[in-house]
N, C-alpha and C positions, 0 to 999 in steps of 0.2 A: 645503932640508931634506927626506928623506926623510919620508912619511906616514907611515910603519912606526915611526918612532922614538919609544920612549913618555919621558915623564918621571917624575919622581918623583911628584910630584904627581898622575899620570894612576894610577899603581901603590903608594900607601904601602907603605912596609915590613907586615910582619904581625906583630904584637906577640903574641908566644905567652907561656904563664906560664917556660917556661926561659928564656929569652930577657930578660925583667924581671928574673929569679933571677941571671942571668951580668950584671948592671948591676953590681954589685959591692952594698956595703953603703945607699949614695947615691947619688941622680942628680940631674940640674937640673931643672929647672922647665919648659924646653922638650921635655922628653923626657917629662917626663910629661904633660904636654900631646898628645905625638903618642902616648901609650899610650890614653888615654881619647877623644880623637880631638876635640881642641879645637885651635881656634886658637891660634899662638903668642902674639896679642897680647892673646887671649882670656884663657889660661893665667895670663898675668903679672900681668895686671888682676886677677883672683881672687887669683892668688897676695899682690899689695902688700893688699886688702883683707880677708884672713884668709880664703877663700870657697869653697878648693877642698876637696876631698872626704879630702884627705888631714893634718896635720900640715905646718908648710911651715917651715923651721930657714931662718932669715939668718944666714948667716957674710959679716962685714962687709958689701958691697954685693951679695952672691949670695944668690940661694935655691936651696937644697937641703933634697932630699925624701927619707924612708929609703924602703928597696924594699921591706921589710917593712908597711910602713903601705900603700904601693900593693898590694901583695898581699890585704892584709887589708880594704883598700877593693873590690877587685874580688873577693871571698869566696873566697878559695886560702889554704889552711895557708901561710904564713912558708917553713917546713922543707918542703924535699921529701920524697918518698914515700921510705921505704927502699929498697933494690933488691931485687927479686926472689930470695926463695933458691934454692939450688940445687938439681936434683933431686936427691934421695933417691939415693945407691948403691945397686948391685944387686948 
């Protein structure tokens, strides 16, 4: 194996606030887990004991987390910023 070669693990992804925002409405338990930067088997353990920082919804055997309650755990407005207007005519 090349020494050059990184893994995931060596590099996590980077979890920026658009990036939580494009999860859609919900995500699982693992993901938010790699948002806040916890072990996966860390994550679940809180999650079956009511403990994590967020709201945690069981749909039959899952847990699922709204993105808005992660947002608003990590102190970001829910709604993104409006966009920018435009310049003024001249």
């Amino acid at each position: 194996m090349d020494s050059t070669a990184s893994t995931a693990a060596e590099h996590p992804q980077v979890w920026t606030i658009e990036r939580i925002r494009a999860l859609g409405a919900v995500t699982d338990v693992g993901t938010v887990g790699e948002i806040f930067g916890m072990s996966r088997s860390s994550v679940y353990e809180l999650a079956r004991r009511d403990r994590l920082p967020v709201p945690v919804l069981r749909v039959g055997s899952r847990y699922r987390v709204s993105v808005p309650a992660i947002l608003t755990a990590l102190g970001v407005p829910s709604d993104p910023p409006p966009p920018p207007l435009p310049p003024p005519a001249t």
